[in-house]
TORTIMI-784829 format. One record per residue (C-alpha): y, x, z; residue in three letters. Coordinates in steps of 0.5 Angstrom, whole numbers. Each point is the difference from the previous one (the first is absolute). Example, Ala and Ser with C-alpha at 12.3 -4.5 7.8 and 13.67 -1.06 7.14 Angstrom:
BEGIN
+-------+-------+-------+------+
!    py !    px !    pz ! code !
+-------+-------+-------+------+
!    -9 !    25 !    16 !  ALA !
!     7 !     2 !    -2 !  SER !
+-------+-------+-------+------+
END
This chain:
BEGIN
+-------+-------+-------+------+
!    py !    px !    pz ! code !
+-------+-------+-------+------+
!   -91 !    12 !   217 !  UNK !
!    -5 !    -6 !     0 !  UNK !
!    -6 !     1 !    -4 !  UNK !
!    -1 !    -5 !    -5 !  UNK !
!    -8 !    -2 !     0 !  UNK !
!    -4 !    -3 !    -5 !  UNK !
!    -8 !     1 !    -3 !  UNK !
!     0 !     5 !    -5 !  UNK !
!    -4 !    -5 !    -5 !  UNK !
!     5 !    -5 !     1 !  UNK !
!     3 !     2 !    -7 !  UNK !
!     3 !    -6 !    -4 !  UNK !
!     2 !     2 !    -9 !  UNK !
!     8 !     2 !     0 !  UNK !
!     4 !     2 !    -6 !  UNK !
!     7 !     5 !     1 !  UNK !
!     2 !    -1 !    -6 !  UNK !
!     0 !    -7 !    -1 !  UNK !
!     4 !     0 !     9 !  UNK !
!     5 !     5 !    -5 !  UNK !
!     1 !    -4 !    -5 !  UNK !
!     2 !    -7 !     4 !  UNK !
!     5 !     5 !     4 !  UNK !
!     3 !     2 !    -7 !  UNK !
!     1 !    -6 !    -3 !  UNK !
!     3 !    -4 !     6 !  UNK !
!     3 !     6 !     1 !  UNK !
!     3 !     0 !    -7 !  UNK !
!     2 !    -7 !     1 !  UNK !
!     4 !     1 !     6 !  UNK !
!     4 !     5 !    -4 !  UNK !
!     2 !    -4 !    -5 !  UNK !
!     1 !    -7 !     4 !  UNK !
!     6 !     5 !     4 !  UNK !
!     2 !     3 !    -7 !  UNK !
!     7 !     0 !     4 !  UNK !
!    -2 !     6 !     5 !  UNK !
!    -6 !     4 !    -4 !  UNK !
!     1 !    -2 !    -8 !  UNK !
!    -1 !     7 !    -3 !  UNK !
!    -6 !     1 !     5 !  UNK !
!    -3 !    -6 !    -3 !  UNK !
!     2 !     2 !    -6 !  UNK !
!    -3 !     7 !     0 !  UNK !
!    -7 !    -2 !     3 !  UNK !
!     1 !    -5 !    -7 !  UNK !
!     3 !    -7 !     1 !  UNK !
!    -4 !    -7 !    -1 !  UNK !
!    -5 !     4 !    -4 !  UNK !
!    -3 !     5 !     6 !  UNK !
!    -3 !    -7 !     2 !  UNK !
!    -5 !     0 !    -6 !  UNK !
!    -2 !     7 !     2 !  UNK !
!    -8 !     1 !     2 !  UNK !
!     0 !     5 !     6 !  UNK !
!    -1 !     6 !    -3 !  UNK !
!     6 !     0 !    -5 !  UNK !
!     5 !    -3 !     6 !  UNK !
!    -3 !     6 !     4 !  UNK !
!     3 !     5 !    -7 !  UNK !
!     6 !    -4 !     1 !  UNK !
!     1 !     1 !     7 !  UNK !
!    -2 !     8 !    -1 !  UNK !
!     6 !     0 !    -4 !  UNK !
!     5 !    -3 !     4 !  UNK !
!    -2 !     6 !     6 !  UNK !
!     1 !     5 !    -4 !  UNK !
!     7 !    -3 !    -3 !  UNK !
!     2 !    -1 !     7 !  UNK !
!    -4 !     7 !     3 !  UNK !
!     3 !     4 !    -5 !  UNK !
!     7 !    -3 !     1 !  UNK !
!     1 !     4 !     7 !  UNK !
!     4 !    -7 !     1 !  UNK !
!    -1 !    -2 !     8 !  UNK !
!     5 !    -7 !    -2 !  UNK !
!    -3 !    -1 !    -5 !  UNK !
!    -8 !     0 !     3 !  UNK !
!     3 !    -3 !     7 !  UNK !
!     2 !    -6 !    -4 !  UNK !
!    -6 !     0 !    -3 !  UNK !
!    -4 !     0 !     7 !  UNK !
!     5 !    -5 !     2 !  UNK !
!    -4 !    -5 !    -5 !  UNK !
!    -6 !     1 !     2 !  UNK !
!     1 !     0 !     7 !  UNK !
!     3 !    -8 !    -1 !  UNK !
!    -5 !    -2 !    -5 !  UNK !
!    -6 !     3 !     5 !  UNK !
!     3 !    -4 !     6 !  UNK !
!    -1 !    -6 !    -3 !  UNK !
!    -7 !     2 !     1 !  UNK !
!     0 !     3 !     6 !  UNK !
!     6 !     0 !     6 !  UNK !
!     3 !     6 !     1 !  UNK !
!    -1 !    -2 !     8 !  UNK !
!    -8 !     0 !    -1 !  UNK !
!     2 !     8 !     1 !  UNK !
!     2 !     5 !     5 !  UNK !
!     6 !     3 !     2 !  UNK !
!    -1 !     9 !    -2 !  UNK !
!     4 !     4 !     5 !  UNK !
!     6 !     2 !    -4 !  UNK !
!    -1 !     7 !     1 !  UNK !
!    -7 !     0 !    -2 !  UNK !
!     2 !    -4 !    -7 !  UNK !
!     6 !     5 !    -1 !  UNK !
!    -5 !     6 !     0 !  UNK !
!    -4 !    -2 !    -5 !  UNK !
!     6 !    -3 !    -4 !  UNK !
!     4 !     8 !     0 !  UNK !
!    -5 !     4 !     1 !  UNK !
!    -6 !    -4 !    -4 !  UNK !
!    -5 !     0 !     6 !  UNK !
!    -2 !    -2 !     7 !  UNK !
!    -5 !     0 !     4 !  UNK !
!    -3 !    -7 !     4 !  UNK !
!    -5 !     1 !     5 !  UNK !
!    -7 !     2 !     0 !  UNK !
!    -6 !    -5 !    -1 !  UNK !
!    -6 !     0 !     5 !  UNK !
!    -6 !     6 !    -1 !  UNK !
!    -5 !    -7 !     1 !  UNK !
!     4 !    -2 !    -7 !  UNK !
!     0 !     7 !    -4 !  UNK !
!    -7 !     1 !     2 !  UNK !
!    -2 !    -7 !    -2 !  UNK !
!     4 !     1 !    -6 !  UNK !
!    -5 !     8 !    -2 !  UNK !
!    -6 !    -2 !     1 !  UNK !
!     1 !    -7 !    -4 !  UNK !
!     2 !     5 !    -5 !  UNK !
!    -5 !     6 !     1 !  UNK !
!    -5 !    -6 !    -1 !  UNK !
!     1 !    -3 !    -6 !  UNK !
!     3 !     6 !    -4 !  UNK !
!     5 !     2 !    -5 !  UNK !
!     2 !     1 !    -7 !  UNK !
!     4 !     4 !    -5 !  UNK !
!     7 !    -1 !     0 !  UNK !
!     1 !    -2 !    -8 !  UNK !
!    -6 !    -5 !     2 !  UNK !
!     6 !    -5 !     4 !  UNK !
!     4 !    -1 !    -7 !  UNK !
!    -6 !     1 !    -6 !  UNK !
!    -4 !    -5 !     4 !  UNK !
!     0 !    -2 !     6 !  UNK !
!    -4 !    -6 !     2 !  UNK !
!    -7 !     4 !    -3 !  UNK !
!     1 !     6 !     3 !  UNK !
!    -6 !     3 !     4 !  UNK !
!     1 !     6 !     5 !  UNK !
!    -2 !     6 !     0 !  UNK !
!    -2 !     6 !     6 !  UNK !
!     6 !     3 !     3 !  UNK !
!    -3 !     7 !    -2 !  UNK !
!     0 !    -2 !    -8 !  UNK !
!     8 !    -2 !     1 !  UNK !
!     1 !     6 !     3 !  UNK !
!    -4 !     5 !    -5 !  UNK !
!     5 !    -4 !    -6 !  UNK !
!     5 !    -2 !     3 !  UNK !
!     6 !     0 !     6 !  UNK !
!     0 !    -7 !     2 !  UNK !
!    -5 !    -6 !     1 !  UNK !
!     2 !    -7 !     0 !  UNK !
!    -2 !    -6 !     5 !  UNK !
!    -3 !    -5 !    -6 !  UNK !
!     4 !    -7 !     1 !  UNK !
!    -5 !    -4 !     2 !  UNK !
!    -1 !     4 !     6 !  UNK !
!     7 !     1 !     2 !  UNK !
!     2 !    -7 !    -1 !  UNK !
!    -7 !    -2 !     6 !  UNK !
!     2 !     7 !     5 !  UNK !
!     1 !    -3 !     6 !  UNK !
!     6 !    -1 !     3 !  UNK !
!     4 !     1 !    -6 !  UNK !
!     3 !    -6 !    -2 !  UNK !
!     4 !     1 !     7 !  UNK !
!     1 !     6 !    -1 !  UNK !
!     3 !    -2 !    -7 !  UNK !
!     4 !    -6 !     3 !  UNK !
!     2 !     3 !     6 !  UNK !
!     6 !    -3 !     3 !  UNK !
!     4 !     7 !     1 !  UNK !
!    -1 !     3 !    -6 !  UNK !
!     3 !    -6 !    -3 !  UNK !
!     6 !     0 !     4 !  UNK !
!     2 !     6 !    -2 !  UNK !
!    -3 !    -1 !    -7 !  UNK !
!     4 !    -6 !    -1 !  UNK !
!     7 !     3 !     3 !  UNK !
!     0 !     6 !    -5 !  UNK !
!    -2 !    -4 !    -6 !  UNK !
!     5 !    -5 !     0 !  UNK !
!    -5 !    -5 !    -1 !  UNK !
!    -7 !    -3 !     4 !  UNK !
!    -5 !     5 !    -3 !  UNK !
!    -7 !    -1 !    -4 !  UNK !
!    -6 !     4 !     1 !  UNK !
!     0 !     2 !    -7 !  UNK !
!    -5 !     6 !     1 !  UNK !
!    -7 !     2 !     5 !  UNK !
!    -3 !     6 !    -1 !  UNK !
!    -4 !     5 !     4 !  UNK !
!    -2 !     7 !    -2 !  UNK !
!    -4 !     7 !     3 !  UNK !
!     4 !     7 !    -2 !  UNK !
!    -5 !     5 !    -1 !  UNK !
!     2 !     7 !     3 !  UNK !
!    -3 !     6 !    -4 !  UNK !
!    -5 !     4 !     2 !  UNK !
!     5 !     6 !     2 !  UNK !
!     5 !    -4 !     0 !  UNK !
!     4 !    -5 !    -4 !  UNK !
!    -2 !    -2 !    -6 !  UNK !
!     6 !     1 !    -6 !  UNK !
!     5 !    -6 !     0 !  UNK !
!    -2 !    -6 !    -5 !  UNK !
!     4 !    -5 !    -1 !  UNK !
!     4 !    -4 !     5 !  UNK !
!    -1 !     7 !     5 !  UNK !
!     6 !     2 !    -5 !  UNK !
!     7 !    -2 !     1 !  UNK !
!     1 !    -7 !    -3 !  UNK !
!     4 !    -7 !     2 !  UNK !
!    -4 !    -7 !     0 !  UNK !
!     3 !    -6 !    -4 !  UNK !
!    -4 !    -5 !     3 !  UNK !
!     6 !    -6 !    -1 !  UNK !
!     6 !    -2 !     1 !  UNK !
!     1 !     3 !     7 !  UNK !
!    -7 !     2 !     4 !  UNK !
!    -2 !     4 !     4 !  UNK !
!    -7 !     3 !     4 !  UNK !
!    -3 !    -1 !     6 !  UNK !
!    -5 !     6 !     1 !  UNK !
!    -5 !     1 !     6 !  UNK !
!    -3 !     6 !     1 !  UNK !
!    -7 !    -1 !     1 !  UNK !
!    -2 !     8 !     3 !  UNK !
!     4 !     5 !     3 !  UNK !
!     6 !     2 !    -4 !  UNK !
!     3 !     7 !     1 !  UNK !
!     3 !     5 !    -5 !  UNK !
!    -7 !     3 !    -3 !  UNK !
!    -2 !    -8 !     0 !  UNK !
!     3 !    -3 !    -6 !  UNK !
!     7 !    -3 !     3 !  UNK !
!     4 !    -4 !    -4 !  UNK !
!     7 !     3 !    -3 !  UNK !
!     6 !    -3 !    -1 !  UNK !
!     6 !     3 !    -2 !  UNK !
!     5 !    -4 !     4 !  UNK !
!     6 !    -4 !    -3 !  UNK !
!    -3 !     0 !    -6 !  UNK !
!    -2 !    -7 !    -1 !  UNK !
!     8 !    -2 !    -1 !  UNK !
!     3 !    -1 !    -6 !  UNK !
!     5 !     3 !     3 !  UNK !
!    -3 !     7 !     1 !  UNK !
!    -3 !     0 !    -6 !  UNK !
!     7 !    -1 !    -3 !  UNK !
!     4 !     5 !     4 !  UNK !
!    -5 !     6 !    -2 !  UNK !
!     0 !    -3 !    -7 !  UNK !
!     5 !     5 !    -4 !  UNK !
!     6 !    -2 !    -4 !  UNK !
!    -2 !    -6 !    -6 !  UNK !
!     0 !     4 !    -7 !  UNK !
!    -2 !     6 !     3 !  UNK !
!    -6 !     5 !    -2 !  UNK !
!    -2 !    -1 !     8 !  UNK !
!     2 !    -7 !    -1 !  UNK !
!    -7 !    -1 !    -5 !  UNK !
!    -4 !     5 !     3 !  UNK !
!     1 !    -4 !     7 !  UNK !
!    -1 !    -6 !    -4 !  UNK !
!    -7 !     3 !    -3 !  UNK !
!    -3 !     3 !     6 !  UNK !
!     2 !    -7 !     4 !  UNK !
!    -1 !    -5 !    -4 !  UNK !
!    -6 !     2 !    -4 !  UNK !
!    -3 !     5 !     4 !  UNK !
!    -6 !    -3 !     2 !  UNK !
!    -2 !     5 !     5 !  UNK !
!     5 !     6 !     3 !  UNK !
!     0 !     7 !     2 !  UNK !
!     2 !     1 !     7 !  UNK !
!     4 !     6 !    -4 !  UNK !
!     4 !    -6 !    -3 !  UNK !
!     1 !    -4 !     6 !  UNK !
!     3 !     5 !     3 !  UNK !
!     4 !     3 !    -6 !  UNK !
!     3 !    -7 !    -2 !  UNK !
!     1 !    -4 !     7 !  UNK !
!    -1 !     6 !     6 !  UNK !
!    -2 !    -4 !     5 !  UNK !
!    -6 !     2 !     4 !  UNK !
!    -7 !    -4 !     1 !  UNK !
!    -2 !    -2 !     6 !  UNK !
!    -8 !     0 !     1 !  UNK !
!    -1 !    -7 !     4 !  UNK !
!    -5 !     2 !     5 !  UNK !
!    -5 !    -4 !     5 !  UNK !
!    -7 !    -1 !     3 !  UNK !
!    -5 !    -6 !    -2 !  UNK !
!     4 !    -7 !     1 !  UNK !
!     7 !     3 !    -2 !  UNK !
!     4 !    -6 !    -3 !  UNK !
!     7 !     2 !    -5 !  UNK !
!     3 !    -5 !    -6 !  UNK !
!     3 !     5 !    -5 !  UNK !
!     4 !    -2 !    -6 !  UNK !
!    -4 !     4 !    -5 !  UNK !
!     6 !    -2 !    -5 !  UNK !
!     2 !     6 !     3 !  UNK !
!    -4 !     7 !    -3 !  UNK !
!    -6 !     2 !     4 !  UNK !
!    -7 !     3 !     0 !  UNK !
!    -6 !     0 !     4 !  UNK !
!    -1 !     6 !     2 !  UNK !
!    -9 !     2 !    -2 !  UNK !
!    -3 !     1 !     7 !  UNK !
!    -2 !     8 !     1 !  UNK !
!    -4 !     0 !     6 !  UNK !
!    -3 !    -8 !     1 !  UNK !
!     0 !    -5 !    -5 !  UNK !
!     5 !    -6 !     1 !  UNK !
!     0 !    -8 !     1 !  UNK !
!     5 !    -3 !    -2 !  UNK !
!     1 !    -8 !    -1 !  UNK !
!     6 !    -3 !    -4 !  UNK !
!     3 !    -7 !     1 !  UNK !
!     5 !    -1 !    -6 !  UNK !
!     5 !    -5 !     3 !  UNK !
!     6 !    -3 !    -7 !  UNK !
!     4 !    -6 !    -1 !  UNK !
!    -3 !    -2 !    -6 !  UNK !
!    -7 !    -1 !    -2 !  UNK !
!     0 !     6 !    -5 !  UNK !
!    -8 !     2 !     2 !  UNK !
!    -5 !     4 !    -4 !  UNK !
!    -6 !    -5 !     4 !  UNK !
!    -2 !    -5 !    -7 !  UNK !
!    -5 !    -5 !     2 !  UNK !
!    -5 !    -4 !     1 !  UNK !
!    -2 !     4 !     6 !  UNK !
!    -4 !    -3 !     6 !  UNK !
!     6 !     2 !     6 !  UNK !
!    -2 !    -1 !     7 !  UNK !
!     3 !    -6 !     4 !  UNK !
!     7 !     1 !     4 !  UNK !
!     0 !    -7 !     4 !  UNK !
!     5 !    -1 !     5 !  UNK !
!     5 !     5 !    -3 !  UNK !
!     7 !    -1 !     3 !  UNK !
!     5 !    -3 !    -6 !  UNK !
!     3 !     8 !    -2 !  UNK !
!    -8 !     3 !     1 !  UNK !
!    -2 !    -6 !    -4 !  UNK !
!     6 !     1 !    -5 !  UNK !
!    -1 !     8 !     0 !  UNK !
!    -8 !    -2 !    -2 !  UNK !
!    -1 !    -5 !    -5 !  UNK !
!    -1 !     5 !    -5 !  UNK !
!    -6 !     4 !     3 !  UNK !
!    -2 !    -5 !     5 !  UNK !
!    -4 !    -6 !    -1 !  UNK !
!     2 !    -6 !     5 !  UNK !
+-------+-------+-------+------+
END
């Protein structure tokens, strides 16, 4: 994987939000341009008056679509759907501007929901830990309630009140070697094989899992049992940035269980009282006992396991957790690969520059990446 180089101050104003909303809008014009093939799609994300829209309000809408098109547990029909945006994508980049995965690395993902993809370099990793142990990490909640402003705190005080610590944005988007690593060539074979479609790097984030002093701390959040919706179809590359065994915080994956199909095998019969309990504790069950998992689905968890540089993609539609650290704190960074633009970085924000970007890095980017 070649390192992309740029100086730290090269930085240029980008705004997420306004990459996303011209994607959206051309988007919602292809639809109704070929109303023979995807009318009830343009119709479901709001005809001609969707055009009107400013980013957030399109944002509700497309959120809407996806729980409609997730909670349906309808392979055809989401396919269908992906199958548009794959044709509306390659009239802005060509489907030959990717790799070719090996078939066997694709299906794995595809059935049981994740794979493994080689290692990245120790120089890489460790540029990576020390540009993070330099600048500093903030509260997890710090991310969403205001990102752009937030000052890091010592590790020490993160651990004290809390069970994670995050890369603040602007020193993720600067870490050296990180726009390769987000736009590596392999990663997208893979990606865009198992989404149908060339993928977006919808999300970047970089966190520290604090182990407790005698052991691990009581899970909290997404250390519970629970399935992303990102986008219409997604999925995550992780890299562990420290060793991973058992006792180091892995991330775990009850396999299958991003399949429409599996949910709806184990879903009991419609109108039965198992039938609305399921739906409850699917559905709107944010956060899932281990207890319930077992009961509902009976497929056991798998605890993906690695030394520093480990590199996996997951599809985190399917239920997971990362497991709290019992004997060493765990580093994790997160690449989150989607179709759409439906990303949660509003802008203006000053974004390094990517420059000489391959036409599928330079695609994948365009949302977090000046240049």
């Amino acid at each position: 994987m070649a390192q992309n180089a740029f100086e730290p101050d090269q930085l240029s104003p980008i705004d997420a939000y306004a990459a996303a909303l011209r994607w959206y809008r051309g988007f919602q014009e292809f639809l109704i341009d070929n109303t023979g093939d995807y009318g009830p799609f343009a119709k479901m994300l709001g005809g001609s008056d969707a055009l009107a829209l400013d980013v957030d309000a399109m944002l509700r809408v497309h959120d809407k679509a996806m729980q409609l098109l997730h909670g349906s547990l309808n392979m055809q029909l989401r396919a269908l759907f992906i199958g548009a945006v794959d044709r509306y994508a390659a009239q802005k980049v060509s489907p030959t501007a990717y790799r070719t995965a090996a078939d066997d690395t694709v299906r794995m993902l595809d059935e049981r929901g994740f794979v493994q993809l080689s290692s990245v370099e120790p120089h890489r990793i460790e540029s990576l830990l020390d540009w993070f142990n330099a600048n500093g990490l903030i509260p997890p909640e710090t991310i969403t309630n205001n990102p752009q402003s937030a000052e890091p705190e010592p590790a020490d005080v993160l651990r004290l009140n809390g069970n994670i610590g995050q890369v603040p944005r602007q020193t993720l988007l600067r870490a050296p070697g990180l726009i390769s690593l987000a736009t590596d060539p392999d990663a997208f074979a893979v990606a865009r094989g198992h989404l149908g479609a060339p993928p977006i790097l919808i999300d970047v984030s970089a966190w520290r899992s604090f182990a407790g002093e005698d052991g691990a701390k009581e899970a909290k959040s997404a250390q519970h049992f629970h399935f992303d919706q990102d986008d219409y179809r997604f999925c995550k590359m992780f890299v562990y940035l420290t060793d991973v065994d058992e006792d180091g915080g892995p991330h775990i994956f009850v396999p299958t269980t991003h399949r429409p199909e599996t949910i709806a095998a184990h879903r009991p019969p419609e109108g039965s009282q198992d039938r609305a309990a399921f739906d409850d504790w699917y559905y709107r069950t944010l956060r899932k006992s281990e207890r319930d998992v077992s009961r509902w689905l009976g497929i056991e968890p798998v605890a993906i396991t690695g030394t520093a540089g480990s590199r996996f993609i997951v599809n985190t539609e399917g239920i997971h957790r990362g497991a709290p650290p019992v004997t060493h704190d765990r580093w994790v960074l997160q690449c989150v690969y989607g179709v759409t633009p439906y990303t949660f970085w509003k802008g203006p924000y000053n974004a390094p520059h990517a420059d000489g970007l391959d036409p599928a890095a330079a695609y994948a980017a365009q949302l977090l990446f000046a240049g």
